[in-house]
C-alpha positions as CSV (number, residue, x, y, z in Angstrom):
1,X,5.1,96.3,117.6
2,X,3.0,95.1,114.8
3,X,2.7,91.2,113.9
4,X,4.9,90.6,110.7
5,X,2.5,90.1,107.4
6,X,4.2,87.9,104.9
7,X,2.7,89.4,101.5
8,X,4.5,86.7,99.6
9,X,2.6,83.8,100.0
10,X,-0.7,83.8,98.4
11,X,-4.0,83.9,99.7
12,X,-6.3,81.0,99.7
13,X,-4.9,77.3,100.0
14,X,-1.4,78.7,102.0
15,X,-0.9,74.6,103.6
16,X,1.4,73.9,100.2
17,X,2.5,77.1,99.4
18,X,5.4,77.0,102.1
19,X,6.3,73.6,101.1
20,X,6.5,75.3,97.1
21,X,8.5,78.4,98.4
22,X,10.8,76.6,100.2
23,X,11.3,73.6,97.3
24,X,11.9,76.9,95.3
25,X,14.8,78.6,97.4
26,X,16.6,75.2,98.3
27,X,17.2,74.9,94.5
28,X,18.0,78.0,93.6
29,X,20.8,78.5,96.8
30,X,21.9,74.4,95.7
31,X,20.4,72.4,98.5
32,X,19.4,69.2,97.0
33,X,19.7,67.0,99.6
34,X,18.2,69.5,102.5
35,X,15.4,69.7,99.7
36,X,15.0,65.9,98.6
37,X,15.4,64.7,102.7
38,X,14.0,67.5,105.2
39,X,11.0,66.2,105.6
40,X,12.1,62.7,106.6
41,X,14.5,64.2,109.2
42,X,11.9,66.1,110.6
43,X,9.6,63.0,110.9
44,X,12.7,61.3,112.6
45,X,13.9,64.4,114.7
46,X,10.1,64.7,116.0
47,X,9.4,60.9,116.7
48,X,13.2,61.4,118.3
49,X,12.6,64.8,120.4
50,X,15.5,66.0,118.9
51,X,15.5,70.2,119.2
52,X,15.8,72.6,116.0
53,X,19.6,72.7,115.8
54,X,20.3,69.2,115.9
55,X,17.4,68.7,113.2
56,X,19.6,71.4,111.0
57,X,23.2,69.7,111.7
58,X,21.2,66.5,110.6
59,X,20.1,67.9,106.9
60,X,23.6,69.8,106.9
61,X,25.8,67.2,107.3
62,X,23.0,64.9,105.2
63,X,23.8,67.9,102.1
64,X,27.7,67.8,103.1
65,X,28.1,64.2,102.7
66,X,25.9,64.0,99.4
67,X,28.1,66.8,97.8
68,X,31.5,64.7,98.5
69,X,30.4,61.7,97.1
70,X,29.3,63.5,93.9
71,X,32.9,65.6,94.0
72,X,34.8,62.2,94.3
73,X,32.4,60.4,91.6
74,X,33.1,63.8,89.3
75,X,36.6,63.4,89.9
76,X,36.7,59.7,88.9
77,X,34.6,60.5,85.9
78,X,37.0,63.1,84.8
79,X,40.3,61.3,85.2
80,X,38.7,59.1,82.4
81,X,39.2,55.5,83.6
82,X,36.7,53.0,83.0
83,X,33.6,52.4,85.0
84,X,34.1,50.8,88.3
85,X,32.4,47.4,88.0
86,X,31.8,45.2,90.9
87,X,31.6,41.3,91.1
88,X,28.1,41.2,91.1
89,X,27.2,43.3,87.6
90,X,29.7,40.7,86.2
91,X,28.3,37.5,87.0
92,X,29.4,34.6,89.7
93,X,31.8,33.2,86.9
94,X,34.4,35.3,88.1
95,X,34.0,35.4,91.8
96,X,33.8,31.3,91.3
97,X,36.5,31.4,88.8
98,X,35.6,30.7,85.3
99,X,38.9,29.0,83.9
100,X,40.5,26.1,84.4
101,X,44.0,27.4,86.6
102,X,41.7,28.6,89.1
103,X,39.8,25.3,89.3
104,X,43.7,23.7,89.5
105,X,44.8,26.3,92.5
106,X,41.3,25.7,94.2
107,X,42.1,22.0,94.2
108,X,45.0,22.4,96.4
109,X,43.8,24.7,98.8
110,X,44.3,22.4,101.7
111,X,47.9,22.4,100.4
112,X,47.5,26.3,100.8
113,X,46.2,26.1,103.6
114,X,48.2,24.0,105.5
115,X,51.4,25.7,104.6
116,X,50.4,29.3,105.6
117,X,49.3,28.0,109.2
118,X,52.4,27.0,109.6
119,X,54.2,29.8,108.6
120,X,52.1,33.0,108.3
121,X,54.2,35.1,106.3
122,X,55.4,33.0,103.2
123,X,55.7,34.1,99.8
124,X,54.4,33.5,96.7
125,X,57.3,32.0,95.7
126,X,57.6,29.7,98.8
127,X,53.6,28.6,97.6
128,X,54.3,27.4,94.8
129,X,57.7,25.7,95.7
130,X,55.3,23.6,97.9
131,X,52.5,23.4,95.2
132,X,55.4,21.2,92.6
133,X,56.5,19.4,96.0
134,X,53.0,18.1,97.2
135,X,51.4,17.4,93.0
136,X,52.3,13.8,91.9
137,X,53.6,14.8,88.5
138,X,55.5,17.9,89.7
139,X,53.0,20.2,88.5
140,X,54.0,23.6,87.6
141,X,52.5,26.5,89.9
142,X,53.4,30.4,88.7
143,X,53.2,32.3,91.8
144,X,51.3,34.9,90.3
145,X,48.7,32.5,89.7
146,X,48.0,31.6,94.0
């Protein structure tokens, strides 16, 4: 039996022309993750002594998990809600709480406190009841505001 020639890589300088052909075929077959990270896995799978398949469930499941986080952020996008923000892209003057109820409720947090340690599973309600009973003036408390 005959060695096998490969006729389509080109002649001359063939180090990057595997590396071309293969970038080629993992976008045209929709691999972009297998294309973007293959090389780093096989840096890691080498330094690790980890055999071929195990290098291939690696970029698989690298690919697999990469193609459900961009179904679940294309669903999102198409249901049409807003973007998701989180508390850092809007500043520490919400997470502190920027308005003056919160800076009210945050000064009886020992109040809080103190009544949920001694029964766990109050209500809102129940909160605020102890809120009026424990401010001086008989402050008012909305529950939806603990």
């Amino acid at each position: 039996m005959s060695p096998v020639h490969d006729d389509s890589l080109p002649s001359g300088n063939t180090a990057a022309a595997p590396q071309m052909l293969l970038a080629h075929h993992l976008k045209q077959i929709k691999l972009p993750t297998v294309l973007r990270e293959y090389e780093k896995v096989a840096r890691e799978c080498a330094r690790d002594d980890v055999d071929h398949p195990r290098y291939l469930l690696r970029l698989i499941e690298l690919e697999l998990i990469d193609r459900e986080q961009r179904t679940v952020e294309r669903r999102i996008r198409a249901t049409g809600f807003p973007a998701v923000q989180s508390f850092d892209y809007m500043g520490t003057s919400v997470v502190s709480g920027g308005n003056r109820r919160s800076h009210r409720i945050e000064a009886w947090s020992g109040v809080l406190l103190a009544a949920i340690e001694v029964k766990a599973d109050i209500s809102l309600v129940k909160l605020a009841e102890q809120l009026q009973l424990a401010t001086e003036h008989g402050g008012r408390f909305a529950p939806c505001m603990i």
